[in-house]
VEXZA-200723 format. One record per residue (C-alpha): residue in three letters; z, y, x negated. Coordinates in steps of 0.05 Angstrom, whole numbers, padded with zeros to 5 digits, always signed. Layout:
BEGIN
alaZYX ...
END
This chain:
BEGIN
unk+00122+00007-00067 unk+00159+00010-00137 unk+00154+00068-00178 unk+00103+00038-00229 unk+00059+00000-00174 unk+00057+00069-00134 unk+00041+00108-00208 unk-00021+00053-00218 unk-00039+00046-00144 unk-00049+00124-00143 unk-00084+00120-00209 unk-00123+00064-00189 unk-00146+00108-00115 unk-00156+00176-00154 unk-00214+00135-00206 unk-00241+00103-00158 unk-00251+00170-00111 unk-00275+00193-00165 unk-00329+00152-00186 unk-00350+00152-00119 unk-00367+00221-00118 unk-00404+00227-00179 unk-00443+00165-00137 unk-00447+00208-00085 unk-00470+00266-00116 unk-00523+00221-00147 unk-00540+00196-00073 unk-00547+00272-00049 unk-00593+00294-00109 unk-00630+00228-00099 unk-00642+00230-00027 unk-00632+00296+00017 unk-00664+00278+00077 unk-00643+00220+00129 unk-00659+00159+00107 unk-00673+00090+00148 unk-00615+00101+00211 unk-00587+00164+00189 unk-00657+00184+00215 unk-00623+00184+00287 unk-00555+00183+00272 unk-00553+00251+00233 unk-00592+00292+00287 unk-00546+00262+00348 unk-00483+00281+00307 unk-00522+00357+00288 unk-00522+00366+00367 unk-00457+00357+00379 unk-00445+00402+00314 unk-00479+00453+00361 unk-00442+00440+00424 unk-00503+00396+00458 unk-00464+00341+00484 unk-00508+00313+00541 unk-00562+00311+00485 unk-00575+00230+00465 unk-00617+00193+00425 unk-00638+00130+00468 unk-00659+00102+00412 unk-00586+00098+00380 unk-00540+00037+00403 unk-00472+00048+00386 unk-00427+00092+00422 unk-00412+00167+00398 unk-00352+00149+00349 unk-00377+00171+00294 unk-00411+00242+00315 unk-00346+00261+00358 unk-00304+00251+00297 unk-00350+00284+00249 unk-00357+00348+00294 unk-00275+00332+00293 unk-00280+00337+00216 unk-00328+00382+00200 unk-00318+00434+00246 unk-00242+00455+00230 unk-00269+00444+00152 unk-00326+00499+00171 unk-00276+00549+00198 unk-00221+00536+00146 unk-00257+00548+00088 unk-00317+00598+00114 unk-00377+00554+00113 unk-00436+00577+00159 unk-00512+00566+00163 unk-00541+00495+00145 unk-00489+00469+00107 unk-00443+00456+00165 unk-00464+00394+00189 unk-00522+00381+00145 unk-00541+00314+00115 unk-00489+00312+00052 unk-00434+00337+00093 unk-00443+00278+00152 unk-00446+00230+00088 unk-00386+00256+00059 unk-00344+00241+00116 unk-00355+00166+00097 unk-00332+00182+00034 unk-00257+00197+00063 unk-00267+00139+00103 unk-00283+00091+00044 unk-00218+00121+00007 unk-00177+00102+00075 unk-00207+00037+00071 unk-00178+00030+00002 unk-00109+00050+00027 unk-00105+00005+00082 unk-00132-00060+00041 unk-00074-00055-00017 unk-00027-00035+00062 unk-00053-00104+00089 unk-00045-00146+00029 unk+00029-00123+00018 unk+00041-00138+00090 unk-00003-00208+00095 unk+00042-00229+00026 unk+00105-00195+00027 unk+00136-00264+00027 unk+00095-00288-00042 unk+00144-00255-00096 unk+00101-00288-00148 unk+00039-00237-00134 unk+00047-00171-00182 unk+00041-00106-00168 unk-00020-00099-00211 unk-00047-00159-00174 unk-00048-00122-00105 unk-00084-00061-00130 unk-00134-00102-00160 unk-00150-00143-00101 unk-00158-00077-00059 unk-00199-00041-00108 unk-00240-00102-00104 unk-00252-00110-00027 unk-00258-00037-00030 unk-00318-00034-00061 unk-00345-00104-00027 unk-00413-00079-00041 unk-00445-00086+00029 unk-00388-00045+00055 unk-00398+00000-00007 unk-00465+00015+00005 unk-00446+00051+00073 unk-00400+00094+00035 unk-00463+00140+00018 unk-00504+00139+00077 unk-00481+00166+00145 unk-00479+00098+00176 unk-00428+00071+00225 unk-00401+00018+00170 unk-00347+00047+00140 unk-00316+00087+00191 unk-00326+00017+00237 unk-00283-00018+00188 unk-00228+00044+00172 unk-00205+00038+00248 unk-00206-00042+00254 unk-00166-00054+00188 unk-00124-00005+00217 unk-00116-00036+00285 unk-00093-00099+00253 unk-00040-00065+00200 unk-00014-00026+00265 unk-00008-00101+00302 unk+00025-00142+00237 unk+00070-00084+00241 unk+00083-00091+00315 unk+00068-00030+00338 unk+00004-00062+00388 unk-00001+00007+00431 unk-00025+00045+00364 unk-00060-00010+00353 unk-00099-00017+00411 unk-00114+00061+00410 unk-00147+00051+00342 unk-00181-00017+00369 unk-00213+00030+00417 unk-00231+00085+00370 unk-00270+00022+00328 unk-00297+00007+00389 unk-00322+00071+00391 unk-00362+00060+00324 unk-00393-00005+00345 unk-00375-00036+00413 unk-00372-00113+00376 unk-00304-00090+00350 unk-00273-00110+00415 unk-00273-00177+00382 unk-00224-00161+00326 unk-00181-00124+00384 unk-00177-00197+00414 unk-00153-00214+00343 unk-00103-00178+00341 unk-00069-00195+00406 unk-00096-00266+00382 unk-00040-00251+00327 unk+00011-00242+00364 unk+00000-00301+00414 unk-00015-00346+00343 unk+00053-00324+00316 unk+00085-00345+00394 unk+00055-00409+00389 unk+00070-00424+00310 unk+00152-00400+00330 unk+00151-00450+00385 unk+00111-00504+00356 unk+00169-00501+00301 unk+00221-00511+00356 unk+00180-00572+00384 unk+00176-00612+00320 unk+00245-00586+00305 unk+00274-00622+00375 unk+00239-00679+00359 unk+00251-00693+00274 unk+00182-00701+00270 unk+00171-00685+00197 unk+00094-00711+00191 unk+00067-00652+00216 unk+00116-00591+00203 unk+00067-00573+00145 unk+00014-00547+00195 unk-00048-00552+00166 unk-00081-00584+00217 unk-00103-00654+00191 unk-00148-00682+00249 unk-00096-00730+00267 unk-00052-00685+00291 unk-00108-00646+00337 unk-00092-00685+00395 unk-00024-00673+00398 unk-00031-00595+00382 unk-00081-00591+00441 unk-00023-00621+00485 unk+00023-00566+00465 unk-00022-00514+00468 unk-00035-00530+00545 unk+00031-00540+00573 unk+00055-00472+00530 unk-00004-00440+00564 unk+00011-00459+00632 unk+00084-00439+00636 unk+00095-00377+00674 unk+00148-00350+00632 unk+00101-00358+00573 unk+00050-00333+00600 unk+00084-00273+00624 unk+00119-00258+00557 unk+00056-00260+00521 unk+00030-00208+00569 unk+00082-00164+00563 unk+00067-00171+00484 unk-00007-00159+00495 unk-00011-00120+00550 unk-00048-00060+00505 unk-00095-00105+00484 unk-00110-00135+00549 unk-00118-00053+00575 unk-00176-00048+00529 unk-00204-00114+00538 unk-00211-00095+00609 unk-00238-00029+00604 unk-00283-00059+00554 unk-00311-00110+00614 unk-00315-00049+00659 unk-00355-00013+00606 unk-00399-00080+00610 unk-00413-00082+00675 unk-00432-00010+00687 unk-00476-00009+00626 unk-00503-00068+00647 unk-00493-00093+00580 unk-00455-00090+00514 unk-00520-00044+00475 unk-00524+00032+00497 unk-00597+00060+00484 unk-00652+00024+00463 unk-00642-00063+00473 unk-00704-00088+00468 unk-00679-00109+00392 unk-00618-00123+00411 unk-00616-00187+00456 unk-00557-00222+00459 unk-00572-00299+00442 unk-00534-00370+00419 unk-00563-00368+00347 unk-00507-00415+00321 unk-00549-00418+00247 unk-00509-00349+00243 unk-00451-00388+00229 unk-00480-00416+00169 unk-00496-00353+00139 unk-00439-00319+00139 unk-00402-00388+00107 unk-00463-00384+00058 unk-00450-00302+00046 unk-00380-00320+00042 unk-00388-00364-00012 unk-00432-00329-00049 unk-00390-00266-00051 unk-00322-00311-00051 unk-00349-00360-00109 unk-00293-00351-00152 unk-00254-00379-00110 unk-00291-00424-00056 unk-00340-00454-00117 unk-00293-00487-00162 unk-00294-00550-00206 unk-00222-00571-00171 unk-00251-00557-00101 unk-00324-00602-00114 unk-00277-00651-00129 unk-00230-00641-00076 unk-00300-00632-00026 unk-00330-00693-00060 unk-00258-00741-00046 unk-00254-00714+00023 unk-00328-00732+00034 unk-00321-00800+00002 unk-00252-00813+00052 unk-00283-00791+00120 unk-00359-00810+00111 unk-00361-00810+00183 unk-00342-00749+00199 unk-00386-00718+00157 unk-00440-00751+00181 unk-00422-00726+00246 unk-00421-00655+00224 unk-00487-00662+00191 unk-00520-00687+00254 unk-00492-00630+00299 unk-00510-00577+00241 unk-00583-00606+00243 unk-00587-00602+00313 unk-00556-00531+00318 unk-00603-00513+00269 unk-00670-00547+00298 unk-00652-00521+00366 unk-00622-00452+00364 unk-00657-00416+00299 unk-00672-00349+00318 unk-00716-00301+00268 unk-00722-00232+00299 unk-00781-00196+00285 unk-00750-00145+00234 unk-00722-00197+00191 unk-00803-00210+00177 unk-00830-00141+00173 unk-00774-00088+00144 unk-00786-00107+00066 unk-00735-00053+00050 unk-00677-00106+00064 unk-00652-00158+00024 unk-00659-00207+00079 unk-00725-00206+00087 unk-00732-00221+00013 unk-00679-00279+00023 unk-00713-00308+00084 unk-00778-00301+00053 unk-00763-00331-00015 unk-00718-00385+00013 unk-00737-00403+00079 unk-00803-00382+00090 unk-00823-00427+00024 unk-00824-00495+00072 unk-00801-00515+00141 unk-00748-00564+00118 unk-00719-00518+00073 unk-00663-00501+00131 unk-00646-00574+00137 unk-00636-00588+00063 unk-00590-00523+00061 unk-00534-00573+00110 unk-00506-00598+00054 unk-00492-00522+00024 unk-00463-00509+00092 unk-00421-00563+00101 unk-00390-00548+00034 unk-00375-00482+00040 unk-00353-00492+00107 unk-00301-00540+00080 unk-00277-00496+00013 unk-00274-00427+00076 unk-00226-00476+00117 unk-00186-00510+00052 unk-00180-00432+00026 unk-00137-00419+00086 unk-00100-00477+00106 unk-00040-00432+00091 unk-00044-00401+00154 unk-00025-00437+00218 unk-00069-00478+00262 unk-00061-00428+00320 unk-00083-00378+00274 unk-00141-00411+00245 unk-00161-00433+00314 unk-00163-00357+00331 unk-00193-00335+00279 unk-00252-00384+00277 unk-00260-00360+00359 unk-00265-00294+00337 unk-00312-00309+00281 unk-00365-00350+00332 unk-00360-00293+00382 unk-00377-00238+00332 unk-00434-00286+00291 unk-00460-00325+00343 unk-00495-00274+00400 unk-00527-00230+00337 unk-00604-00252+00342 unk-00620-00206+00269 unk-00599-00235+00212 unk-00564-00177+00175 unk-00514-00177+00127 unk-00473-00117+00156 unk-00447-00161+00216 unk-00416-00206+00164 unk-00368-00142+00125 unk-00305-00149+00180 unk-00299-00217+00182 unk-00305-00229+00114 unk-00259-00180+00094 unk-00200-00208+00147 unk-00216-00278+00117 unk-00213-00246+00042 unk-00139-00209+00061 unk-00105-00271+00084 unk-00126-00330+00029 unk-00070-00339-00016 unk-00081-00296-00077 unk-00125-00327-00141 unk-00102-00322-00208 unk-00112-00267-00246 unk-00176-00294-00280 unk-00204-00311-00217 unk-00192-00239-00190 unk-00225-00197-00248 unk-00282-00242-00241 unk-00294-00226-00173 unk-00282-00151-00193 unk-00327-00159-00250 unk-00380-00194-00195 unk-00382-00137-00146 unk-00380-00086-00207 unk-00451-00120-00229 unk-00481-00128-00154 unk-00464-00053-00133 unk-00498-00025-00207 unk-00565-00074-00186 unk-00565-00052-00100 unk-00549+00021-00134 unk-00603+00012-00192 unk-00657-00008-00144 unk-00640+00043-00081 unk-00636+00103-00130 unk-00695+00093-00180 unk-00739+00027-00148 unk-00776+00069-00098 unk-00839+00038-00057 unk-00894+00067-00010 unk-00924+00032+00040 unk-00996+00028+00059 unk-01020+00089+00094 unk-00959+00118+00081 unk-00932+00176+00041 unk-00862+00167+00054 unk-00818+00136+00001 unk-00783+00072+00022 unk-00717+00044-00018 unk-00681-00023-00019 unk-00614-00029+00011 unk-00570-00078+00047 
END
C-alpha cells in the first residue's frame, strides 16, 4: 500500500467507524432491549458471560460462535478497564462487538480486492477504497452491524478464510473456515470454495499446458463459449482420474478436506446440519432460490449488470442462439412450477421486506412467477458475462458453490444471499469510476430508507403492546 492510498484508506476506515457509531449509538437509544433474534441470541451469550456453559437455547440454530467469542471479547475488556454489574455483557455491549467486526470486514474487502486485482495496474488507489467502503456497507450486511446477529461476524471469518487461501496459507485458512462455521454451519460451503480455488487454479495451469502442446489458439481465451464445453469436460475427467493429480491436489487441500470431514461427522451425529429447533428449517430443492439471488444480484449490482451496452449485448446473444434460450426458459418454467417453496414466515412476519416483496409481487397473480423468466434469464446472463474474466474451472466452482448454499434454503430471506454476493462482487473486473459512485451513492440511499423506517416507522400488532420494526 503506497503512502497516499494507506493515508486515504485509513481516512476512509476512521469516517466510516465513525459514522457507524454515532448509528450505533442511535440504535442503542432507539432500542435497548433484544429485538426479533437477539431475543435468544443475547440471553445464550449472557450465560456464558456467567460461566453457564451447558445452558442452551433449543430454540437457537447456529452453533455457539458468536457467544464464545463475545465472552472472549468482553470478558478481558471487563477486567481491563473495571467494568462490573449489568454493563458487562448487556445488550449494547454484545451489539458492539459487531461493530469491530463490521470494521474487519472493511479491512479485509479493500485486502481482497488488492489481492483479486493486483495484476490490473489500471485500477487506482482511490478506486479500491471506494469499492470496499462500498461492499462494506452492502446494506443487508450493514444492517447486522447494529443488532447482535450472526451476520457480520459470519462474513468477518469467511472473507478471511478466502484472503488466507489466495494467499496460500490453506491451514489458517481452514482454521478460520471452521471458526465461520462456527457462526453458521452453511459456511462449510465457502470452505469448499476455497479448496475449490486452489483445485480451479490446478486445472486453469494445466489446461494452459494442454492447449499450449497442442497450438490450439480458439480456445486459450477461456471463457467458456458452449462449444468448447465438450472438450473441457474431457479434460476435466482424465485430470481428475490421474493418481498423481489427484494426490497433489490432496496434498494442497488436505486442510480443507480435515474440515469437510469433521463437518460430515458433525452431520451425522447431529443427525442433521440445524442444531436446536428444525421444524423451520427443512432442508429442500427450492431451485426458484436461484432466481432470487440473480434477481437480488441485479438489483443491488444494477450499475453494472443493467446497462444499455449489456441489453444490447443480452438482446444479440438472444437473437443468435434462440434455441438455447428457449431451452432455458422451458427448464426455468419447469423449475419454477415444480419446486416453488413459500415457508410459512415468508407469509406471516410483516416486519420483513420479503413478505412485502412476495406479497406485492407474487402474491398479486399466479402467473406472475412465470412472467418474471424473462428477468431471470437476463440477469442470469449479465451475472455470467460480468465474470467471464475468471476461468471456466472457476466459474464452474463457483456456480456449485452458489446452488449448494441457495438451493436447500426453503425461507426466502435475503441474508442467505450477503456471502455469495459479496465473493461474486470482489472478483468482477472493476467498473469505471462513474459506475462505482453510483453504486456508493445506491447503498448510501437504501441504508438511510431500511435505517429511516427501523428507527422511527414503528408498528403494533393486534393484541399486542409490543413495538414491531422493519428490517431485512
Amino acid at each position: 500500500m503506497e503512502g497516499v492510498e494507506a493515508y486515504g484508506f485509513s481516512a476512509a476506515m476512521s469516517g466510516a467507524f465513525l459514522l457507524s457509531s454515532l448509528l450505533f449509538a442511535a440504535f442503542n437509544r432507539r432500542l435497548r432491549e433484544p429485538y426479533m433474534d437477539e431475543a435468544f441470541h443475547v440471553p445464550q451469550a449472557q450465560a456464558y458471560c456467567q460461566g453457564r456453559f451447558q445452558q442452551w437455547d433449543p430454540m437457537i440454530t447456529t452453533l455457539p460462535g458468536l457467544y464464545l467469542l463475545s465472552v472472549g471479547v468482553v470478558k478481558p475488556a471487563a477486567w481491563l478497564f473495571g467494568w462490573t454489574g449489568s454493563v458487562v455483557c448487556s445488550t449494547g455491549m454484545l451489539r458492539f462487538i459487531n461493530l469491530l467486526f463490521s470494521a474487519g470486514n472493511f479491512y479485509l474487502l479493500y485486502l481482497l480486492l488488492l489481492k483479486i486485482h493486483q495484476k490490473n495496474k489500471a485500477v487506482s488507489g482511490f478506486q479500491r477504497i471506494l469499492s470496499s467502503l462500498t461492499l462494506a456497507i452492502f446494506p443487508t450486511l450493514y444492517f447486522f452491524t447494529f443488532l447482535y446477529y450472526t451476520d457480520t461476524g459470519s462474513v468477518f471469518f469467511t472473507l478471511f478464510a478466502y484472503l488466507m487461501c489466495l494467499y496460500g496459507n490453506h491451514k489458517a485458512s481452514a482454521l478460520l473456515g471452521f471458526c465461520g462455521f462456527m457462526f453458521r454451519q452453511t459456511n462449510i460451503v465457502w470452505t469448499v470454495f476455497c479448496a475449490g480455488n486452489v483445485v480451479a487454479e490446478k486445472l486453469n495451469e494445466a489446461w494452459k499446458t494442454e492447449l499450449l502442446k497442442k497450438k490450439d489458439e480458439k480456445i486459450s481465451s477461456m471463457k467458456a463459449s458452449f462449444s468448447d464445453l465438450t472438450r473441457i469436460w474431457r479434460f476435466l475427467a482424465e485430470y481428475l482420474v490421474s493418481p498423481k493429480n489427484a494426490v497433489m491436489l490432496i496434498a494442497l487441500t488436505w486442510p480443507y478436506i480435515v474440515l469437510v470431514v469433521a463437518f460430515c461427522v458433525f452431520v451425522f451425529i447431529n443427525g442433521g446440519i440445524v442444531v436446536g429447533d428444525r421444524s423451520n428449517h427443512e432442508a429442500c430443492l427450492h431451485f426458484p432460490q436461484l432466481f432470487y439471488f440473480l434477481s437480488f444480484t441485479l438489483f443491488f449490482s444494477f450499475p453494472h449488470l443493467f446497462t444499455p451496452t449489456k441489453v444490447r449485448k443480452f438482446l444479440l446473444s438472444l437473437r443468435k442462439h434462440p434455441g438455447l434460450y428457449s431451452l432455458i426458459a422451458v427448464a426455468s418454467l419447469f423449475l419454477i412450477w415444480k419446486f416453488t417453496y413459500v415457508h410459512k414466515y415468508l407469509l406471516a412476519d410483516n416486519r420483513h421486506y420479503t413478505f412485502y416483496v412476495w406479497r406485492k409481487i407474487f402474491q398479486r397473480h399466479e402467473l406472475v412467477k412465470y412472467v418474471l423468466v424473462p428477468v431471470y434469464i437476463f440477469a442470469g446472463w449479465s451475472f455470467a458475462d460480468t465474470i467471464k474474466s475468471k476461468s471456466i474451472f472457476w466459474t464452474l466452482m463457483y456456480f456449485a458453490c452458489l446452488l449448494a448454499v441457495t438451493v436447500p434454503q426453503k425461507l426466502l430471506e435475503f441474508r442467505y444471499f450477503i456471502l455469495p454476493f459479496l465473493i461474486y462482487r470482489l472478483n468482477i473486473p472493476f467498473p469505471s469510476l462513474y459506475r462505482q459512485l453510483l453504486e456508493l451513492a445506491f447503498y448510501i440511499a437504501v441504508n438511510a430508507v431500511a435505517f429511516h423506517l427501523f428507527l422511527n416507522k414503528t408498528f403494533q400488532w393486534p393484541n399486542s403492546i409490543e413495538i414491531q420494526r422493519f428490517m431485512w
